[in-house]
N, CA, C and O atoms as a DFTB+ gen file, in Angstrom:
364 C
 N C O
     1  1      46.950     166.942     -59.048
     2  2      48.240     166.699     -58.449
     3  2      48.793     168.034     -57.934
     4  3      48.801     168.971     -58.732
     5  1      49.384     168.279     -56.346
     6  2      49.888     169.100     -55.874
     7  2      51.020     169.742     -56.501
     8  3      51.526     168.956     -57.303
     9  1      51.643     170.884     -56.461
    10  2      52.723     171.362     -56.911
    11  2      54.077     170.575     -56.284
    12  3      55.179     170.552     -56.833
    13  1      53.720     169.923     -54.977
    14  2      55.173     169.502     -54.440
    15  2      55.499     168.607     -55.248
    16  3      56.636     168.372     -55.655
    17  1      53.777     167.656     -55.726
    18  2      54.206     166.408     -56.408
    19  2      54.546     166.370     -57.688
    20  3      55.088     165.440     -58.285
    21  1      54.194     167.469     -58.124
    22  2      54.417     167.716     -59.745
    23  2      56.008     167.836     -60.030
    24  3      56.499     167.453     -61.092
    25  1      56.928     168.531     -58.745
    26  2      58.071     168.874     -59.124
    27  2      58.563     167.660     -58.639
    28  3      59.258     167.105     -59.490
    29  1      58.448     166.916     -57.390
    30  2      58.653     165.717     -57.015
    31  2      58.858     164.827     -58.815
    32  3      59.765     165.001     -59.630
    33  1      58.013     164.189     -58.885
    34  2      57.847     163.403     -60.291
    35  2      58.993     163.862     -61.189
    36  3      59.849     163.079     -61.600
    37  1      58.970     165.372     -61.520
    38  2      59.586     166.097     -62.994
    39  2      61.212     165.747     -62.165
    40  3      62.144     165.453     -62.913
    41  1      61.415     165.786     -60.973
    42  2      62.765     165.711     -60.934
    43  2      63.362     164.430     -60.700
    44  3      64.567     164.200     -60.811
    45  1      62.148     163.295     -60.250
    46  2      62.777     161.917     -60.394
    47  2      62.955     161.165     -61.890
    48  3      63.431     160.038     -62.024
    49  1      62.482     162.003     -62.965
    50  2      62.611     161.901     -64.305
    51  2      63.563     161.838     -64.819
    52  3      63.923     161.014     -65.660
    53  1      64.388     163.146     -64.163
    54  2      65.547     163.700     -64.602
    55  2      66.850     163.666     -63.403
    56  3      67.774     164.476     -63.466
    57  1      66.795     163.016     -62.740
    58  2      67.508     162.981     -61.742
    59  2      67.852     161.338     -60.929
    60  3      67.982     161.219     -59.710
    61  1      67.929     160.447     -61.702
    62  2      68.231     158.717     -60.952
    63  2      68.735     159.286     -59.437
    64  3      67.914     158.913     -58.598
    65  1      69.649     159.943     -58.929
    66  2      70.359     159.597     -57.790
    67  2      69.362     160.627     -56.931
    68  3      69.662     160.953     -55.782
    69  1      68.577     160.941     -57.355
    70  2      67.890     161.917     -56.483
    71  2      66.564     160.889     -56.202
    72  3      66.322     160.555     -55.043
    73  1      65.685     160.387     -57.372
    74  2      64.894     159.278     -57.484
    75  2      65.150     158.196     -56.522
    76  3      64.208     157.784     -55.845
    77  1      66.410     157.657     -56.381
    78  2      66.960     156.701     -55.646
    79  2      66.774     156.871     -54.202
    80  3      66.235     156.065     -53.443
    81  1      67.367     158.201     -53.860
    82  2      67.212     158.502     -52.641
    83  2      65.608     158.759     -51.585
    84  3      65.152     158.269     -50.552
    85  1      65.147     159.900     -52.671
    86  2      63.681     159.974     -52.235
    87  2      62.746     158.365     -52.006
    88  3      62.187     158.038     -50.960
    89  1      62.781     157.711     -53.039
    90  2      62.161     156.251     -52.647
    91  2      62.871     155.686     -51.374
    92  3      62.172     155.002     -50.626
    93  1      63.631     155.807     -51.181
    94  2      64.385     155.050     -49.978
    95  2      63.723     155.730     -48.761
    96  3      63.015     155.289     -47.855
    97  1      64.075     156.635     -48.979
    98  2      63.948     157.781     -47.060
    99  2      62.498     157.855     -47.392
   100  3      62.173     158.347     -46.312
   101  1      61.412     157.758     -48.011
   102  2      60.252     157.298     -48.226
   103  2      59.694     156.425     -47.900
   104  3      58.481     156.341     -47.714
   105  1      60.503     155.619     -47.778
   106  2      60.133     153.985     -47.608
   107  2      60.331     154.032     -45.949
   108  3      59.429     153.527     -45.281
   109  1      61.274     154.515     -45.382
   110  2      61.642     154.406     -44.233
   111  2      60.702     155.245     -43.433
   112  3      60.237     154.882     -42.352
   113  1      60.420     156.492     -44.069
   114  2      59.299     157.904     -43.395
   115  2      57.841     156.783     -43.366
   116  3      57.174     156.631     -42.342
   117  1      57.627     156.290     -44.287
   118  2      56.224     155.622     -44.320
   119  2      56.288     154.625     -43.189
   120  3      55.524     154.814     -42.242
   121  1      57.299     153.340     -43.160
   122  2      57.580     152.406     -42.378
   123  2      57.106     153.104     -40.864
   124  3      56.208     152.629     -40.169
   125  1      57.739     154.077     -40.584
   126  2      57.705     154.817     -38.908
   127  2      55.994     155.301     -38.844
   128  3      55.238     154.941     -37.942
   129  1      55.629     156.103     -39.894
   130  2      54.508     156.761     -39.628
   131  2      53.501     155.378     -39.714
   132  3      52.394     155.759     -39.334
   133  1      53.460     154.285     -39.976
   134  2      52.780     152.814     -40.003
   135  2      52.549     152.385     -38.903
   136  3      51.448     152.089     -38.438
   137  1      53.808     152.308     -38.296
   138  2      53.757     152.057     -36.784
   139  2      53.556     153.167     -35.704
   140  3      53.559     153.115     -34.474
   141  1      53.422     153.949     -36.382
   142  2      52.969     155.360     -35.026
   143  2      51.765     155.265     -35.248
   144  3      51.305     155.053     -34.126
   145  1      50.891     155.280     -35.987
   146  2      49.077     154.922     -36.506
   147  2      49.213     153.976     -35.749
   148  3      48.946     154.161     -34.561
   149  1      49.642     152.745     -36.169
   150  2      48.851     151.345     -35.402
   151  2      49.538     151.673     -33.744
   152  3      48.622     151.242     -33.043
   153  1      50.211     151.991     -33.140
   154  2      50.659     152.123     -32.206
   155  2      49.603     152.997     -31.256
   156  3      49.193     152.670     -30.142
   157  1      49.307     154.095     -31.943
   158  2      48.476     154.888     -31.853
   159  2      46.644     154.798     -31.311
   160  3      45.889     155.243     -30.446
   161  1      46.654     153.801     -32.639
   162  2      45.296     153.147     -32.632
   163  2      44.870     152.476     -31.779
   164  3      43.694     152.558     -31.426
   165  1      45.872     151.513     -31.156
   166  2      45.565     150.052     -29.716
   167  2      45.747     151.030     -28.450
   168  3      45.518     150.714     -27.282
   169  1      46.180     152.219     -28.886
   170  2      45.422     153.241     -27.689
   171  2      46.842     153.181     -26.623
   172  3      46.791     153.570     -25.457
   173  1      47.901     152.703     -27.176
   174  2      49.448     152.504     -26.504
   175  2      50.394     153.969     -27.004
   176  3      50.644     154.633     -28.010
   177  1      50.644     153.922     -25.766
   178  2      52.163     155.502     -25.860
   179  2      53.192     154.668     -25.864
   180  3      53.362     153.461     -25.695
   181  1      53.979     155.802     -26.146
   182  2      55.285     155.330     -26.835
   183  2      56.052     155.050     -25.830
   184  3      56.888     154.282     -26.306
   185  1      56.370     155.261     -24.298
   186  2      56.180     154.554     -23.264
   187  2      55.565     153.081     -23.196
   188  3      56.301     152.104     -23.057
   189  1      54.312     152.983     -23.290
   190  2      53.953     151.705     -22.763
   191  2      54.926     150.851     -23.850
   192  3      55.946     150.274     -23.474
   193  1      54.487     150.855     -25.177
   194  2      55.467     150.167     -26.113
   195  2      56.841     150.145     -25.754
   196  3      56.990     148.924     -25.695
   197  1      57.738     150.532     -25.527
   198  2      58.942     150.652     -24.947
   199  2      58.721     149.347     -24.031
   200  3      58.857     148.153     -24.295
   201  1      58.338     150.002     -22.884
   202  2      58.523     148.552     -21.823
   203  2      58.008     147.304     -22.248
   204  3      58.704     146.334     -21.947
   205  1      57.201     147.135     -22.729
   206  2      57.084     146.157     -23.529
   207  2      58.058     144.929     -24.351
   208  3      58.096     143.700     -24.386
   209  1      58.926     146.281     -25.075
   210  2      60.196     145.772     -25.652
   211  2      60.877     145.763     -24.774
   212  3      61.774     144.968     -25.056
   213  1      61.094     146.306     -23.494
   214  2      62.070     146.104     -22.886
   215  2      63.469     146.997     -23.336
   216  3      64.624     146.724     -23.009
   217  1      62.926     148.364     -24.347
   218  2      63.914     149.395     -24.655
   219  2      63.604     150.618     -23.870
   220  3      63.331     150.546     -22.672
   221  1      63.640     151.694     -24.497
   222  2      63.155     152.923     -23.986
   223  2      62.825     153.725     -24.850
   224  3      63.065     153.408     -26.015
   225  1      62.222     154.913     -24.595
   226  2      61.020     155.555     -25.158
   227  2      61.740     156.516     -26.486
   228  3      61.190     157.066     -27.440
   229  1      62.822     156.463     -26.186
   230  2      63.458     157.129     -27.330
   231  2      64.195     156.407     -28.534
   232  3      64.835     156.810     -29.506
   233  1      63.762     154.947     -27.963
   234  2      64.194     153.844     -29.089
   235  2      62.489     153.386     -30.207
   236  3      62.411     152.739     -31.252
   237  1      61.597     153.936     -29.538
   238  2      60.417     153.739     -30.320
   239  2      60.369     155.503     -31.393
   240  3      60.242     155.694     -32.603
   241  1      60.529     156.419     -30.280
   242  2      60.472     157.856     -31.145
   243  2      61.498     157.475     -32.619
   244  3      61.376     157.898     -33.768
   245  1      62.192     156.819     -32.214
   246  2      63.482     156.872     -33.131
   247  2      63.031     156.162     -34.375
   248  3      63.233     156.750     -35.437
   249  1      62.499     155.082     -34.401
   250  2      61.626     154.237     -35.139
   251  2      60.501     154.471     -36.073
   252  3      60.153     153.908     -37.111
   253  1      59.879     155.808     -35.167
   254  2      58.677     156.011     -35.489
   255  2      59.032     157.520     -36.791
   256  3      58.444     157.729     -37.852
   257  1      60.157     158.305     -36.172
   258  2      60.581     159.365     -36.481
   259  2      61.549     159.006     -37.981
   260  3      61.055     159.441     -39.021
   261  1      62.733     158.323     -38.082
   262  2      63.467     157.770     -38.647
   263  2      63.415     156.514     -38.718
   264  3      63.740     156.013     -37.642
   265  1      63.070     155.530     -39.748
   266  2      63.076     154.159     -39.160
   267  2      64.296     153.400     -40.430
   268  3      64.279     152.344     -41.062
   269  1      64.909     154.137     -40.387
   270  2      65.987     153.880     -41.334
   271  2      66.628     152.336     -40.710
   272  3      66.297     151.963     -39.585
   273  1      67.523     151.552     -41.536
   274  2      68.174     150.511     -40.878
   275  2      68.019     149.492     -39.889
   276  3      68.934     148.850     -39.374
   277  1      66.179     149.338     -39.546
   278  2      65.711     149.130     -38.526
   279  2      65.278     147.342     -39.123
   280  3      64.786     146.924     -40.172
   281  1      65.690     146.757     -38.031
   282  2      65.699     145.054     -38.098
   283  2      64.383     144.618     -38.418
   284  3      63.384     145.200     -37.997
   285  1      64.349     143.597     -39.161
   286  2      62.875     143.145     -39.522
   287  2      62.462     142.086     -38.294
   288  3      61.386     141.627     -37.910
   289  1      63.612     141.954     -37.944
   290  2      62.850     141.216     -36.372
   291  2      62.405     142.184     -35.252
   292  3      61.467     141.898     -34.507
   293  1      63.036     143.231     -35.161
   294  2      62.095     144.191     -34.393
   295  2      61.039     145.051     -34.869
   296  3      60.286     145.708     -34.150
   297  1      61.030     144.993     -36.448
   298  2      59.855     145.358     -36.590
   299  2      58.665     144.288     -36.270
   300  3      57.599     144.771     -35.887
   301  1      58.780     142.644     -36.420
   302  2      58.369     141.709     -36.116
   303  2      57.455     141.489     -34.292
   304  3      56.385     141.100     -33.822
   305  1      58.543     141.951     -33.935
   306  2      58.023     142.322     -32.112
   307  2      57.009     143.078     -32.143
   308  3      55.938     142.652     -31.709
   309  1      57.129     144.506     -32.718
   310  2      56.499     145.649     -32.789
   311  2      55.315     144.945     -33.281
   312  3      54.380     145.511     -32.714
   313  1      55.033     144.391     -33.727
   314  2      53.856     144.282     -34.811
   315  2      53.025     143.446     -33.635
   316  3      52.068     143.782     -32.938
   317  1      53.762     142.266     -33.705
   318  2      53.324     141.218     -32.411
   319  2      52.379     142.018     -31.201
   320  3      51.169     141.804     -31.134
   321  1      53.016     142.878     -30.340
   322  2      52.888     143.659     -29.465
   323  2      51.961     144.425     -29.889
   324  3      50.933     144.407     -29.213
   325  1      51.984     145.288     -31.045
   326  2      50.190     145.518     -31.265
   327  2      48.958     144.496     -31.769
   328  3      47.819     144.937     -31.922
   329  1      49.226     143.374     -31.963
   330  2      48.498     142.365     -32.677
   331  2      48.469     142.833     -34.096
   332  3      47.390     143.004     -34.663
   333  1      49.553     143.035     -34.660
   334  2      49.604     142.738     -36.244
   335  2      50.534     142.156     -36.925
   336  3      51.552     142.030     -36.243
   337  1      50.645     141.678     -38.145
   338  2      51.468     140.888     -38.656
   339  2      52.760     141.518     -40.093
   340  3      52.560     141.407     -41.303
   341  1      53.046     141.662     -39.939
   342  2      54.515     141.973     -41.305
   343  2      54.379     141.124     -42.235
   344  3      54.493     139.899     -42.211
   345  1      54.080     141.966     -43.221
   346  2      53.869     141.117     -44.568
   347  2      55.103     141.792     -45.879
   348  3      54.808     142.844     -46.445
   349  1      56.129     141.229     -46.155
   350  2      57.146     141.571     -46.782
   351  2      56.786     140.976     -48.454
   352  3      56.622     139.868     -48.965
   353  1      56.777     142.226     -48.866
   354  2      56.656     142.081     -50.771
   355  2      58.016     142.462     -51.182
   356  3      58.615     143.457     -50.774
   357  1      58.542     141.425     -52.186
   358  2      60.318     142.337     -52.859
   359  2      59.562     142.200     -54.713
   360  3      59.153     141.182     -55.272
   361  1      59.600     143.245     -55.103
   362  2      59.107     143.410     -56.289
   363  2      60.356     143.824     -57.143
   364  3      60.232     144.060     -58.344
C-alpha cells in the first residue's frame, strides 16, 4: 500500500467528516474518469459526443472533469450514445 493510501485510510479512521467527503468527490472523480475511458475507447472526442447530445464540448469536459450533481438520465444518454448500459447498486 502507497503512502498516499496509508494516510488516506489512517485519516478516514479518525476523521467521519473528512471520510464522508473523500467517498463522495470519489465517487464523482471515478463516475467522470468512467466515461472519459469509454468515451475514449468508441474512438469519440469530446466534440463528437457533445453534438450528439445536442450540448457543447464544455458540458462533456465538465462531466468528465467534475461529475458532481450530474442527472442519471444524462448519464443514461451518455451511456446509450456509446453503446453501454448504467447499472445502479444502493448498498
Amino acid at each position: 500500500m502507497s503512502d498516499l493510501k496509508k494516510y488516506i485510510e489512517k485519516r478516514k479512521g479518525r476523521d467521519a467528516k473528512f471520510s464522508k467527503k473523500f467517498e463522495e468527490g470519489y465517487g464523482d472523480f471515478k463516475i467522470g474518469v468512467m466515461f472519459r475511458m469509454t468515451r475514449e475507447k468508441a474512438g469519440m472526442t469530446q466534440e463528437q459526443l457533445a453534438h450528439k447530445l445536442h450540448t457543447k464540448k464544455s458540458a462533456i469536459s465538465r462531466i468528465e472533469n467534475h461529475a458532481q450533481d450530474i442527472r442519471l438520465s444524462t448519464l443514461q444518454k451518455i451511456a446509450m450514445i456509446l453503446g453501454k448500459k448504467i447499472h445502479v447498486v444502493i448498498q
